[in-house]
C-alpha positions in Angstrom: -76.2 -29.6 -65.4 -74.6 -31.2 -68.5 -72.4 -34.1 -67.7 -68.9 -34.4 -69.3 -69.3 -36.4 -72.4 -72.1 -33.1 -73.1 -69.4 -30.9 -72.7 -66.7 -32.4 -74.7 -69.2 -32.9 -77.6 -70.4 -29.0 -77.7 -67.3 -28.7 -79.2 -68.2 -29.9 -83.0 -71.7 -28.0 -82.3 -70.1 -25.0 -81.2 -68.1 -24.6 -84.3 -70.7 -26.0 -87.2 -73.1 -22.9 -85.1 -70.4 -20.3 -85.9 -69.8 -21.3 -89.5 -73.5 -21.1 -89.8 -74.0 -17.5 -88.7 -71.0 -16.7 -91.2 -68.6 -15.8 -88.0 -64.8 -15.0 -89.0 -62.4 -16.7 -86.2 -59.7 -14.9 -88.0 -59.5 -11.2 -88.6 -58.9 -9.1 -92.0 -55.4 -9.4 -93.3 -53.9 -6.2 -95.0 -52.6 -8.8 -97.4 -54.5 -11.8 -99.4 -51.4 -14.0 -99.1 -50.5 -15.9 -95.5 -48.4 -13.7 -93.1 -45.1 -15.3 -92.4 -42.4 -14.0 -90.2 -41.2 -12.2 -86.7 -44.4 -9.8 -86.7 -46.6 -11.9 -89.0 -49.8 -11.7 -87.0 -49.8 -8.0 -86.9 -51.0 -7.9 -90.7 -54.3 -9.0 -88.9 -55.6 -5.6 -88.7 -58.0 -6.1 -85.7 -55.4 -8.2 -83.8 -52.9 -4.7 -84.6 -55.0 -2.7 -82.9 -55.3 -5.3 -79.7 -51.6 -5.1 -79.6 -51.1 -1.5 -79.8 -53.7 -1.2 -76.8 -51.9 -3.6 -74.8 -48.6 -2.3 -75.1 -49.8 1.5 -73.9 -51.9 -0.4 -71.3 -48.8 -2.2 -70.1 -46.8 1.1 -69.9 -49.4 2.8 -67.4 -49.2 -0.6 -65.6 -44.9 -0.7 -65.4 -45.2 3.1 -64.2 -47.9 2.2 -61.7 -45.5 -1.3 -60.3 -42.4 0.9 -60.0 -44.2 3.9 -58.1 -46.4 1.4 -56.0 -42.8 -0.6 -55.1 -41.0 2.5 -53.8 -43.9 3.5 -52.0 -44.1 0.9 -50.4 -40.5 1.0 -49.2 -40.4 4.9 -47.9 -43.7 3.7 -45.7 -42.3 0.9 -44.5 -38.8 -0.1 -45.7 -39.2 -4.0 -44.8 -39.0 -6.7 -47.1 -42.6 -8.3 -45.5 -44.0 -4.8 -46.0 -43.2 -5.0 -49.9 -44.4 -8.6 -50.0 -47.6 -7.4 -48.4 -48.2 -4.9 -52.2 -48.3 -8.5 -53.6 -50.3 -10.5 -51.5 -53.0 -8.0 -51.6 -52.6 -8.2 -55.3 -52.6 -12.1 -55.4 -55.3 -12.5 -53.2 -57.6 -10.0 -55.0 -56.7 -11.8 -58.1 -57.8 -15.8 -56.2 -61.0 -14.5 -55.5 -61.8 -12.6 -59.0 -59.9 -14.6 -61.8 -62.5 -17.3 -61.6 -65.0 -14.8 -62.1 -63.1 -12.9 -65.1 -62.8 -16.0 -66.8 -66.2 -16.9 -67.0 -67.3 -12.7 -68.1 -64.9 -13.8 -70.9 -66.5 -16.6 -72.0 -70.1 -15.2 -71.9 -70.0 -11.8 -72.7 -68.3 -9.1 -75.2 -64.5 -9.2 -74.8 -64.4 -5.9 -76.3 -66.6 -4.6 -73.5 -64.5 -5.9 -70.5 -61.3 -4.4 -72.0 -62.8 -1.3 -71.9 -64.2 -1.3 -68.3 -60.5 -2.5 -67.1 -59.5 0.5 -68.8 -61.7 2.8 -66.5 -60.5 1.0 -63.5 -57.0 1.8 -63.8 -57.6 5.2 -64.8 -60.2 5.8 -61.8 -57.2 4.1 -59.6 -53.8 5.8 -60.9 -56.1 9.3 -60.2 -56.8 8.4 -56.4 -53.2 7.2 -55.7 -51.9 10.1 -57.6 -54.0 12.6 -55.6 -53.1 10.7 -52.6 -49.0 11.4 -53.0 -49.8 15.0 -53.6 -51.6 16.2 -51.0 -49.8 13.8 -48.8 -52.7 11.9 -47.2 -50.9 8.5 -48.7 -51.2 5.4 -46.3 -49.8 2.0 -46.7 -53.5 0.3 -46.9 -54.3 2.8 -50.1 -51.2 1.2 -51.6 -53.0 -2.4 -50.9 -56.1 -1.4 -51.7 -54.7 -0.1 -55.1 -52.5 -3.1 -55.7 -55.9 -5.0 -55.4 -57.8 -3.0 -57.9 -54.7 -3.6 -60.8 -55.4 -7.3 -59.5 -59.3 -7.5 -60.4 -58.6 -5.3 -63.6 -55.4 -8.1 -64.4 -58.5 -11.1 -63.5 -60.8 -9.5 -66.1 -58.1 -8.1 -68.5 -55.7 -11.2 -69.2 -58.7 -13.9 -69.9 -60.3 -11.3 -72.5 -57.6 -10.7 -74.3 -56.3 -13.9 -74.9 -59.7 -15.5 -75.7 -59.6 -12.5 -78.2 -56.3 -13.0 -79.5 -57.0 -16.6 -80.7 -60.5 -15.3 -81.7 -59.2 -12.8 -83.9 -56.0 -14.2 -85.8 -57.0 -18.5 -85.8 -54.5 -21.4 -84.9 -52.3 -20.8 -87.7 -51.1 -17.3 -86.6 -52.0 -18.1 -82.9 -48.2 -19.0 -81.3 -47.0 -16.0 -83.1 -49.7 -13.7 -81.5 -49.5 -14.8 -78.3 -45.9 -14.3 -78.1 -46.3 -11.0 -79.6 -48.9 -10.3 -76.7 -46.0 -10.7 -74.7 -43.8 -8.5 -76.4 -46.0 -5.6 -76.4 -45.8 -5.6 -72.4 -41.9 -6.5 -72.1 -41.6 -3.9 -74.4 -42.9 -1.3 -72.2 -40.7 -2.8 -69.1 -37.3 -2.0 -70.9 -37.7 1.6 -70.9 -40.8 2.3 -68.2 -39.7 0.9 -65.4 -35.9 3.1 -65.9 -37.9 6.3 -66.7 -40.4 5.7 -63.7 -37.4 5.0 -61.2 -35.7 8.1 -62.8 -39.1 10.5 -62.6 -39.3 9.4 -59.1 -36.2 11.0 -58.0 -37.3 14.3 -59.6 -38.9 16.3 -57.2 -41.3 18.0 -59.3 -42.5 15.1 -60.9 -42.2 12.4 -57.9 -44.2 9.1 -57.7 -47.2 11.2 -58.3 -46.6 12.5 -61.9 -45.6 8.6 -63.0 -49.3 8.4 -62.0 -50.7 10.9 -63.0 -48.8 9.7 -66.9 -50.0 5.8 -66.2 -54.0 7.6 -66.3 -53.1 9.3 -69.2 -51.8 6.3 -70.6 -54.5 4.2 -69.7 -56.7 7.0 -71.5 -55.3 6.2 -74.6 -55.7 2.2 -74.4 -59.3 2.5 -73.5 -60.1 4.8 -76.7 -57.8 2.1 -78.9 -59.9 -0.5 -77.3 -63.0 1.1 -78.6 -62.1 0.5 -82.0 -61.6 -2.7 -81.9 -64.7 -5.5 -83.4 -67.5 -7.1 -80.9 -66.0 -10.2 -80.8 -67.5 -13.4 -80.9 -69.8 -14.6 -77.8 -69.9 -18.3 -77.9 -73.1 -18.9 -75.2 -72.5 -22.9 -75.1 -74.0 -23.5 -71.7 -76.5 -20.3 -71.7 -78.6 -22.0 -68.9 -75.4 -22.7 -66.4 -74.7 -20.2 -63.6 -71.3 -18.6 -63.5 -70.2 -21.2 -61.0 -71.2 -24.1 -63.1 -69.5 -22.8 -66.0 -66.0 -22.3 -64.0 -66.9 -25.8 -62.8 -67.1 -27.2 -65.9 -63.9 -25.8 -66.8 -61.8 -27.5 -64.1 -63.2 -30.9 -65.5 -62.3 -29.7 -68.9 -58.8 -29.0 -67.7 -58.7 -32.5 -65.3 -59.5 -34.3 -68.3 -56.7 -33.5 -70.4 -53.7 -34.2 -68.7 -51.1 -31.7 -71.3 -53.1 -28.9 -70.4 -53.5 -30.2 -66.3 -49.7 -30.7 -66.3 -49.4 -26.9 -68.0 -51.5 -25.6 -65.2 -50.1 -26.9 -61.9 -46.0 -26.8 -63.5 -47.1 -22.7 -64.2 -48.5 -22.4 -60.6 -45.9 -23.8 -58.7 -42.7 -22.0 -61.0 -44.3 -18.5 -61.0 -45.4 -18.5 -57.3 -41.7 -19.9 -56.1 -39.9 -17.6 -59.3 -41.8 -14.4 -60.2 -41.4 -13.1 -56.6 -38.4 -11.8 -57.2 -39.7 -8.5 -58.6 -41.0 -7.8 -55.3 -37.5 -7.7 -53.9 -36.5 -6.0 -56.7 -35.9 -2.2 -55.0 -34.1 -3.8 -51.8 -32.0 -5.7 -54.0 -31.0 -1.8 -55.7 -31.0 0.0 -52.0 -30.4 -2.7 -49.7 -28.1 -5.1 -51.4 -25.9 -2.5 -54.0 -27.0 1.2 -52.6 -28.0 2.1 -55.9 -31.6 3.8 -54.8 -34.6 4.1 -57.1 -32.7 4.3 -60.4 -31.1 1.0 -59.3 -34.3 0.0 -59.1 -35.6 1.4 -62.3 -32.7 -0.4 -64.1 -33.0 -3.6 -63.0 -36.6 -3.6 -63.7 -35.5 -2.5 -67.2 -32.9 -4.9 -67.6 -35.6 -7.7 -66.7 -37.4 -6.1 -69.5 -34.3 -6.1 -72.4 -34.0 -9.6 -71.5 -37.6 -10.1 -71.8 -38.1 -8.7 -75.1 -35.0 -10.1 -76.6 -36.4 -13.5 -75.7 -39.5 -12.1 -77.2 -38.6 -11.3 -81.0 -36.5 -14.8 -81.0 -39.2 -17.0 -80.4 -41.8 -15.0 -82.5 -40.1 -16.0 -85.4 -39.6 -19.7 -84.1 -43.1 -20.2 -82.4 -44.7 -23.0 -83.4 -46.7 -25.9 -81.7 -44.1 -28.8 -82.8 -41.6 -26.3 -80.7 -43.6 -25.0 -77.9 -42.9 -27.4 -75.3 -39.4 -27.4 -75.7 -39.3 -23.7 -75.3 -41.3 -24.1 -72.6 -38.9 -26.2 -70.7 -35.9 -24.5 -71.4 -37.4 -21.3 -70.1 -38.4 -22.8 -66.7 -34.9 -24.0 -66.4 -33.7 -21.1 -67.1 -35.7 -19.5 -64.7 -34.2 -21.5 -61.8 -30.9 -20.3 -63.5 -31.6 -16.7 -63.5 -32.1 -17.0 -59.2 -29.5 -18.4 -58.7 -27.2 -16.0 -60.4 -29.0 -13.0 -58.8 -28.6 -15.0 -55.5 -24.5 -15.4 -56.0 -24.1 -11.6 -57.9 -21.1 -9.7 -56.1 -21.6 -6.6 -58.1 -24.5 -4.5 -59.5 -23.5 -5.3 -62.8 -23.9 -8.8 -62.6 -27.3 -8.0 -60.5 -27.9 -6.7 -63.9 -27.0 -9.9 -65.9 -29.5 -12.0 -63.9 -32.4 -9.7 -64.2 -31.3 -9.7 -67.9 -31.7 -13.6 -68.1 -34.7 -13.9 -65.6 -37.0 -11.3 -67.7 -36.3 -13.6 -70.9 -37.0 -17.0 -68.8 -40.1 -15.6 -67.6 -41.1 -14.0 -71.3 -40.7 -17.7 -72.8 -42.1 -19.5 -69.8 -45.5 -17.5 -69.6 -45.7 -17.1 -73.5 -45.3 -20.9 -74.0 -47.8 -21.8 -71.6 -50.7 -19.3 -73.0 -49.7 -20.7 -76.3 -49.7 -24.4 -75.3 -53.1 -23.9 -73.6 -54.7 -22.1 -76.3 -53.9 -24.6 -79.1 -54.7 -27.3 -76.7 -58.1 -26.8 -75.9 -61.0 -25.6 -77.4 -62.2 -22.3 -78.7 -65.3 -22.1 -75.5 -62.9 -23.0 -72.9 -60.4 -20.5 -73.6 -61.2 -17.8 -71.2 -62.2 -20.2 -68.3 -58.9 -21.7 -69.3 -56.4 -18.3 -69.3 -58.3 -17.5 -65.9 -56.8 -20.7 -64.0 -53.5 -20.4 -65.9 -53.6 -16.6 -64.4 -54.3 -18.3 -60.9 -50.5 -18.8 -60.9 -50.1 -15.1 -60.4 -52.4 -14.9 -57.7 -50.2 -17.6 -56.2 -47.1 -15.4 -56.9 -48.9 -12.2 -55.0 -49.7 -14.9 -52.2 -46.2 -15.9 -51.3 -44.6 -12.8 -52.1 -45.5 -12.0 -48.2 -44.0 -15.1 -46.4 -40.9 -14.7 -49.0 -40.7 -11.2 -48.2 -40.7 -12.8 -44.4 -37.7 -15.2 -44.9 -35.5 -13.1 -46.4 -35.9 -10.6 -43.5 -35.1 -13.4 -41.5 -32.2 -15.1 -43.7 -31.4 -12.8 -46.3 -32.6 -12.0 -50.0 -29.2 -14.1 -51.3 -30.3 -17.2 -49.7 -33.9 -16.9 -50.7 -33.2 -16.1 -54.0 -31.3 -19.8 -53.8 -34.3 -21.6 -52.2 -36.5 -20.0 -54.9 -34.6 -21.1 -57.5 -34.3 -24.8 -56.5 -37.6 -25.1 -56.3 -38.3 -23.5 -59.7 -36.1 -26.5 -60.9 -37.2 -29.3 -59.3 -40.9 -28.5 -60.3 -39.3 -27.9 -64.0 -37.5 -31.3 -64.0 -40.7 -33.1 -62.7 -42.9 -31.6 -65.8 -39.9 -33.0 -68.1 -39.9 -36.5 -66.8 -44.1 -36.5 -67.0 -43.9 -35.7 -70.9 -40.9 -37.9 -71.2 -43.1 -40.9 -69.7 -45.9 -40.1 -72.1 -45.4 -41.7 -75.5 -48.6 -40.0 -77.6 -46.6 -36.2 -78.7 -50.4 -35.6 -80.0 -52.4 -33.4 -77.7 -54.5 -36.0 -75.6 -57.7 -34.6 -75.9 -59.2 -37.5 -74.3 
């Protein structure tokens, strides 16, 4: 097995190789001059199509979350019993990320966004089928939360190893923000119109999926037109393991990207829970139902995309770690204003400032980790970045626990001082470290 100095010098080789065999890393531009602006790395044609995929991908998913939620709540109607739709999602996604980021790294990109496609198709079908002829159980519910888990491991490490293949470092903080605006996007309206279908009996929880199949239809068919993307073999000879081994001591080694990795793990298992609770928040906490539900999902999502369009048009690396840092705080913020809320309407506020916070938070780590490390590493690298979520599924369930034993309001309070204490602690490490360049050593 190569040792590390080998690694970190397959770097140079890696890139002289592409250049060689006359490989693009940045897509055709539908202009010959530099793309500046809000939407500047969608005059990348390739990367356009990417985008356009993801967002109707991302709308079958938000239809799928919503139905899956409310489900979940008419079978059970406990708070544990929601956090258990997580944990089988998180746990599905512990045991298959490290596999989806090595796939990314070794084989066509363009293939594995195509086979996640068929996966959530094959799975909104079955659950559909399920509601309708009323054979629905709560374990089909975790066995389909796990499937959108393994096609999230294979989906997210492909597509961001693809983004910064397709438009190069220049455009790169722009696109991946823009990633993240294609699926808030979908959450302002999806989520409201899949809380709304639901309570229409002749379309129900089965027609949203019945529409996310259709929708994940038309994503796998954009998918087909996009490029074969680059497949950068560095260590052809290692095994999968060895290759996700080698990137943890790629990621050890450089302490930005280390810090990046555990600060994302411990803000968006403690912070992102808080969709889960989401539809006892609108029934249990304000009456409000399943459109309650819809709309604070879709008032996560306004805030989301809002925070979106403003930093696409400031992204840049010099920035990225400020914006990083006021979005975690922000975060921490947004819970405990959701904790405190007296009404619905400041319910809606928070979920308004917590869907920006997480937006920015999640779209300045890809970005830091991408421009970071190097081209090979990427998708190894998105895959543990994604373990955070898995860590988010995972203590979605013992959350779901305590506030059945204390209350959503005083959880929401003990999440959100932990999402700022683990912010503050990543401020003070980058404050103590002199070098702004990216230590790459």
């Amino acid at each position: 097995m190569p040792t590390d100095d080998e690694l970190s010098s397959n770097h140079t080789s890696v890139r002289d190789v592409t250049a060689q065999q006359g490989i693009r890393p940045v897509g055709e531009l539908d202009e010959d001059t530099a793309p500046t602006g809000t939407f500047a790395s969608l005059q990348v044609r390739a990367y356009r199509t990417l985008f356009w995929s993801g967002m109707i991908s991302f709308a079958s998913v938000q239809g799928q979350t919503v139905a899956r939620g409310w489900l979940a709540k008419e079978l059970t109607s406990s708070n544990a019993a929601l956090g258990g739709v997580f944990l089988a999602f998180g746990l599905t996604m512990l045991v298959t990320n490290p596999v989806g980021g090595v796939v990314a790294d070794r084989f066509s990109r363009k293939a594995v966004l195509a086979w996640t496609q068929i996966a959530m198709i094959a799975s909104s079908v079955w659950i559909g089928l399920a509601v309708s002829f009323d054979f629905l159980t709560y374990w089909q519910l975790l066995v389909a939360s796990g499937v959108q888990a393994m096609v999230f491991a294979f989906l997210g490490p492909a597509r961001m190893a693809m983004t910064s293949e397709l438009v190069g470092p220049d455009l790169l903080p722009n696109a991946v923000v823009l990633g993240q605006l294609s699926a808030n996007s979908t959450r302002v309206i999806g989520p409201s119109l899949a809380g709304i279908a639901i309570g229409i009996s002749w379309i129900g929880s089965d027609g949203v999926y019945y529409v996310a199949a259709v929708l994940s239809a038309v994503a796998l068919w954009q998918v087909l037109q996009l490029p074969d993307s680059n497949s950068l073999r560095v260590h052809a000879g290692q095994s999968p393991i060895e290759e996700f081994s080698a990137g943890i001591r790629y990621a050890r080694r450089h302490r930005e990207v280390r810090l990046l990795l555990i600060t994302s793990f411990v803000v968006v298992m403690m912070a992102f829970p808080y969709n889960a609770f989401l539809p006892k928040v609108a029934d249990g906490l304000f009456d409000e139902g399943s459109k309650g539900y819809g709309y604070l999902s879709g008032a996560s999502a306004v805030g989301a995309v809002a925070v979106s369009l403003v930093i696409a048009r400031m992204a840049r690396n010099d920035l990225a770690w400020k914006m990083q840092s006021v979005s975690g705080l922000a975060f921490g913020l947004g819970l405990f204003l959701l904790a405190a809320a007296p009404t619905f309407l400041l319910a809606l506020a928070a979920a308004v400032v917590l869907g920006g916070a997480a937006s920015g938070f999640t779209a300045m780590n890809n970005t830091l980790t991408l421009t970071l490390s190097d081209l090979e590493y990427h998708g190894r690298l998105q895959s543990l970045m994604m373990l955070s979520f898995s860590g988010f599924g995972i203590a979605a369930l013992p959350l779901g626990a305590v506030a059945d034993g204390i209350g959503l309001r005083s959880t929401f309070t003990g999440m959100g001082v932990v999402t700022i204490a683990a912010m503050l602690v990543s401020i003070t490490l980058r404050a103590r470290w002199t070098d702004d360049r990216p230590s790459m050593s």
